[in-house]
C-alpha positions as CSV (number, residue, x, y, z in Angstrom):
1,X,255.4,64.0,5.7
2,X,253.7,66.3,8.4
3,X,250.3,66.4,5.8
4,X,250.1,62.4,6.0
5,X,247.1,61.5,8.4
6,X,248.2,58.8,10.6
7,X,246.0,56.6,12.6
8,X,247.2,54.6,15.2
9,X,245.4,51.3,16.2
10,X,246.9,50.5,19.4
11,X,244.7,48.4,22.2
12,X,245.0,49.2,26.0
13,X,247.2,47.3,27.3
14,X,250.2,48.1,29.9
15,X,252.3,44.6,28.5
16,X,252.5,46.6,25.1
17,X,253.3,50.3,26.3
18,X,256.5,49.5,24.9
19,X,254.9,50.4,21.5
20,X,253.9,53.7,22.5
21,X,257.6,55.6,21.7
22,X,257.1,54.4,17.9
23,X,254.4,56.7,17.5
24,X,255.0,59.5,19.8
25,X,257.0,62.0,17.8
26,X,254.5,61.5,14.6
27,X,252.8,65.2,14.7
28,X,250.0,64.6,12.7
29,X,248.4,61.8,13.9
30,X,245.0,60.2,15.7
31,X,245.5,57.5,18.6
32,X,242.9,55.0,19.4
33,X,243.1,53.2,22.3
34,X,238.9,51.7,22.5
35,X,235.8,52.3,20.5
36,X,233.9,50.4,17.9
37,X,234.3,48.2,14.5
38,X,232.5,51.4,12.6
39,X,234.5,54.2,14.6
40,X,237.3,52.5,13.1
41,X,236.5,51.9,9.9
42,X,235.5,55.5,9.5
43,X,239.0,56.5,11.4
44,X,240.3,54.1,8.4
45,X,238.9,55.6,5.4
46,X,239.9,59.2,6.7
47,X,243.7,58.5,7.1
48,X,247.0,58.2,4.9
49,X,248.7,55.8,6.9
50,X,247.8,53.2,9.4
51,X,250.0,51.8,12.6
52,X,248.1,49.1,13.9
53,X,250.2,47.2,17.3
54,X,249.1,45.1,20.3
55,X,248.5,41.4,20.6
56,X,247.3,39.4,18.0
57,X,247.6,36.0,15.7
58,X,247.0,35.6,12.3
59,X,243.2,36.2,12.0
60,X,244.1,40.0,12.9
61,X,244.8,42.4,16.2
62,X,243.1,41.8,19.0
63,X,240.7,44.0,20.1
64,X,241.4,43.9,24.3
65,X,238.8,44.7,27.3
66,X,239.1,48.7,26.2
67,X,238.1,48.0,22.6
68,X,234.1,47.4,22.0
69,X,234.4,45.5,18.8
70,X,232.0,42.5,19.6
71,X,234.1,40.3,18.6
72,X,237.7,39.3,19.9
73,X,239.4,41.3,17.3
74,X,239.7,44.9,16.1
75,X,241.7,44.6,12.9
76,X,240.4,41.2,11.3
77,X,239.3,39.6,7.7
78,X,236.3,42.2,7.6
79,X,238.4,45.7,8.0
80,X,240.9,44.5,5.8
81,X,239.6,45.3,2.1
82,X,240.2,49.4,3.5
83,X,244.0,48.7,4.3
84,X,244.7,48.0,0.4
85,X,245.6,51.2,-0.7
86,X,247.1,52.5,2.4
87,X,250.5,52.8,3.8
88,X,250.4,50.0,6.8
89,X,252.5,48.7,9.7
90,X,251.1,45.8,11.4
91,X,252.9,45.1,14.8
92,X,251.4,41.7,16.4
93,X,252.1,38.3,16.4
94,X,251.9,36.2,13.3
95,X,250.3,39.7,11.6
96,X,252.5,37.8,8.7
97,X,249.4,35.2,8.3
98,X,246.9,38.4,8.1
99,X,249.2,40.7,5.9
100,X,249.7,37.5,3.4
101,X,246.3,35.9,2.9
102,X,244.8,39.3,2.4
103,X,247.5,40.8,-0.1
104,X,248.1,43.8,1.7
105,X,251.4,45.7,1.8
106,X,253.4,47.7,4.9
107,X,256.0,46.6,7.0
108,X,254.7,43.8,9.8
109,X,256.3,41.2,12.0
110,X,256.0,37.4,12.2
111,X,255.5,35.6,15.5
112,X,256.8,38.7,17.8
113,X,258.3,37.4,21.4
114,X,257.5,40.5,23.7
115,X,257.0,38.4,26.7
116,X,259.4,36.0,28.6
117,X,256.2,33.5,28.1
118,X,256.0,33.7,24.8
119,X,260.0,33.2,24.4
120,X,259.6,29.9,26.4
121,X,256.9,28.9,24.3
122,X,258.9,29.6,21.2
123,X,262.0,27.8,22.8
124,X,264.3,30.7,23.7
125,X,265.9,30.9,27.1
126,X,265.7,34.2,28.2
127,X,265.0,36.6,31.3
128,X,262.9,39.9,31.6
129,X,265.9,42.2,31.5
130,X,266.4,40.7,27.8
131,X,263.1,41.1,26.9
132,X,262.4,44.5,27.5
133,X,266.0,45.7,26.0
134,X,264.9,43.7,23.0
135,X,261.4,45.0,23.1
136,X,262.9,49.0,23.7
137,X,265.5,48.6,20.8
138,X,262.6,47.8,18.2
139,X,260.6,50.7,19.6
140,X,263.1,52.9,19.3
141,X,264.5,51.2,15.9
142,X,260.9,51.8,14.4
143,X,260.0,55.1,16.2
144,X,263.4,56.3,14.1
145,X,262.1,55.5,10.6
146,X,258.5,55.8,11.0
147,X,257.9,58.1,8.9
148,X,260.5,56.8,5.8
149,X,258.8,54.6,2.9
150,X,258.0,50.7,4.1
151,X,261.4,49.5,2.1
152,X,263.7,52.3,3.8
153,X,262.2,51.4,7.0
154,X,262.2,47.9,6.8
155,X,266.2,48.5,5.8
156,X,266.7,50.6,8.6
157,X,265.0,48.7,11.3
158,X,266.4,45.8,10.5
159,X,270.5,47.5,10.3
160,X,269.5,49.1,14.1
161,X,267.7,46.3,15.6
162,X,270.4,43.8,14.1
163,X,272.6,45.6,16.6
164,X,270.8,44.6,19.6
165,X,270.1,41.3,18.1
166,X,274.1,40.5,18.0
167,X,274.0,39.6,21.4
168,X,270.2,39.7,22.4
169,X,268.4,36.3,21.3
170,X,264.9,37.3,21.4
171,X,265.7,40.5,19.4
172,X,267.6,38.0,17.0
173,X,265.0,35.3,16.7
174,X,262.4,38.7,15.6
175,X,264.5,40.3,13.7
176,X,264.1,37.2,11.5
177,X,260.2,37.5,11.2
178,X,260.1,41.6,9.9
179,X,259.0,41.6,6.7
180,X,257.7,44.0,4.0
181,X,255.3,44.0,0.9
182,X,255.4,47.5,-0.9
183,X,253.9,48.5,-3.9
């Protein structure tokens, strides 16, 4: 797959570094970290495939302080008509809400607990040390299969995360929200 373009869409932000390793060993690809609305929608049109990961909720991925969108997302309702024929993963919470009510396809996550605050809010008891092995086995889960069509990875990453998830509640409660929509 070394001639797919890839773009990756992932804000600055050090409490979602643990995204980076997913994309990494991709050889062919373009990272954004900041820029503009356009800059990406350019960046869009010009690729094969596109990653996008960060924080979110359902109205699309948020565009954090190093992103100059002019608004508080970078991925929202008005980029979304150019991800409809593209291959897509969409890696932020509730990206399910986005990836449904605009009929796109890829491989994309539900409500995603990365933090211990957001696993109290959801109701799960949990330390840091849980988190992040929970947050490093998706990474690495994904970074595996990246490359693989958005059924075979959804199959894969959820038979090596479901590993983790045995004993690991947060990875069990998202293993539950990874879905897929493919062609």
């Amino acid at each position: 797959m070394s001639n797919i373009k890839t773009l990756v869409i992932h804000p600055k932000d050090a409490s979602t570094d643990f995204l980076k390793p997913i994309y990494e060993g991709i050889s062919n690809k373009t990272v954004i970290s900041k820029g503009n609305k356009l800059k990406v929608m350019d960046l869009i049109e010009a690729h094969d495939r596109i990653l996008m990961m960060g924080h979110g909720s359902p109205n699309g991925l948020f565009a954090m302080s190093s992103v100059i969108s002019g608004s508080a997302y970078i991925i929202d309702n008005t980029i979304a008509p150019l991800l409809k024929n593209k291959t897509n993963v969409f890696i932020w919470c509730n990206a399910d809400k986005f990836v449904e009510r605009n009929e796109l396809k890829g491989f994309y996550s539900g409500m995603f607990v990365s933090e211990v605050g957001e696993a109290n809010f959801c109701g799960l008891k949990t330390d840091q040390q849980e988190v992040n092995e929970s947050n490093c086995s998706f990474s690495i889960a994904l970074a595996k299969v990246i490359e693989e069509s958005i059924d075979d990875m959804h199959k894969s990453v959820e038979e090596l995360y479901s590993i983790v998830a045995q004993k690991n509640i947060v990875a069990q409660y998202n293993l539950e929200r990874l879905y897929k929509r493919s062609q």
